[in-house]
Steps between C-alpha positions, in 0.01 A plus 500: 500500500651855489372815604335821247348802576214602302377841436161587565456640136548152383161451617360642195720391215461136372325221299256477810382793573136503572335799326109558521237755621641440856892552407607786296806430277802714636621755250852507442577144355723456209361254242726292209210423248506322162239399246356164552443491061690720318203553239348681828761771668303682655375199742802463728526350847817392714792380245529172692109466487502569194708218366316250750198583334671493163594162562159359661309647096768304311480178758112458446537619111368803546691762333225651276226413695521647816553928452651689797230780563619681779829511743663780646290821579623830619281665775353775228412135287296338827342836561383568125372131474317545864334812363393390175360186622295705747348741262452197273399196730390672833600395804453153595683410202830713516501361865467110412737569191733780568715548762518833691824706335787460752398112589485323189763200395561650183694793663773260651570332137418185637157477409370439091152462363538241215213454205420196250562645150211680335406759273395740770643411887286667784816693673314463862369148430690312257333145424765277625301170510584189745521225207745496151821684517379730768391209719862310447658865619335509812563153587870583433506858615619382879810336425655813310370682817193625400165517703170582361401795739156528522287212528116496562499339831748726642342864391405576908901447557628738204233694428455474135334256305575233282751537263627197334735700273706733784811293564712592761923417541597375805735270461560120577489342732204746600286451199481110534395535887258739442366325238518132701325652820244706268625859649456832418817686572304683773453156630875369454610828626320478861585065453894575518486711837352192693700228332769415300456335136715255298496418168667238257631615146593382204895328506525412856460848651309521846306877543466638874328817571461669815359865622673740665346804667634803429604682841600846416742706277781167526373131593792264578402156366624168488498344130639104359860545356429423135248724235258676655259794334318715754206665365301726710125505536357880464357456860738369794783303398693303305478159321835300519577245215740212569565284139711208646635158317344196655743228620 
């Protein structure tokens, strides 16, 4: 084991951080972001996402099929989509569909809406369909790291509704427990401070991850010797990843 100190700031920066109506993303964060199809530019999310997700399309034969709609939005972006929606939809809709400028995924670059290809794709609710191409995606989408974010049964946890297209990166071996345990990150987030999770993964790798809380401007923690990532949350602490080789 060895000793780090971790700053509180790291709290907010991450493939974990839980953003939603409840946690504001922190301003500030620098972002690396890359095209996930270079026919689309303008659709960019994190670079390492971005070739995760790259890979996933071409795995399930997709490339063609399955059109990036939306990635990476600027604040001005969230708030010109939130306004239009209202004067368009009302209400109850921009709330089930639209996330409040300042808390949505798609402002931390890990978040992407994806469509099936069509002559005209709805840019709030692309059809992304649960059988063909689309189907084989989501069934793969975990093991490149990749969570589908909001599902029906879990719309009292995030607070918007179902969206079978919204894909979110967090990483392995995250996505695959999430997905496993049927978790919302909401869910997995509050799971992590009460227990610790394991995880086995692909080539003889073993997975631990732990919670630490975060305890002012410095916490002193204790994590394996080895490769760890620490992520932090957005709301209290910090999520330790241990990869190690099993014997």
């Amino acid at each position: 084991m060895r000793r780090v100190i971790l700053k509180e700031e790291q709290v907010w920066r991450g493939p974990l951080i839980l953003v939603n109506a409840a946690h504001a993303l922190r301003p500030g964060r620098s972002l690396r972001l890359a095209p996930v199809d270079e026919r689309y530019p303008d659709v960019r999310i994190d670079r390492q996402a971005a070739r995760l997700l790259a890979d996933c399309i071409r795995q399930v034969h997709g490339d063609g099929a399955i059109i990036p709609v939306s990635g990476w939005r600027s604040q001005a972006e969230q708030q010109q989509i939130w306004d239009e929606s209202l004067a368009a939809h009302g209400e109850h809709f921009t709330h089930s569909y639209v996330a409040l400028p300042g808390c949505s995924e798609h402002q931390t670059g890990l978040a992407i809406d994806l469509g099936q290809a069509a002559g005209k794709i709805d840019f709030i609710r692309p059809a992304f369909p649960d059988y063909g191409v689309c189907g084989a995606f989501r069934r793969r989408a975990a093991d490149y790291g990749f969570i589908c974010r909001y599902e029906r049964d879990k719309q009292t946890l995030t607070g918007i509704a179902a969206e079978p297209w919204h894909f979110r990166y967090v990483g392995l071996p995250h996505a695959r427990l999430m997905t496993e345990r049927n978790l919302c990150l909401e869910e997995y987030i509050d799971l992590l401070r009460r227990q610790e999770l394991s995880c086995l993964l692909p080539g003889g790798w073993m997975a631990q991850v732990f919670f630490v809380p975060c305890r002012g401007a410095e916490t002193e923690a204790e994590l394996p010797d080895g490769c760890c990532q620490v992520s932090g949350n957005n709301v209290d602490g910090f999520v330790i990843t241990a990869w190690g080789v099993l014997a």
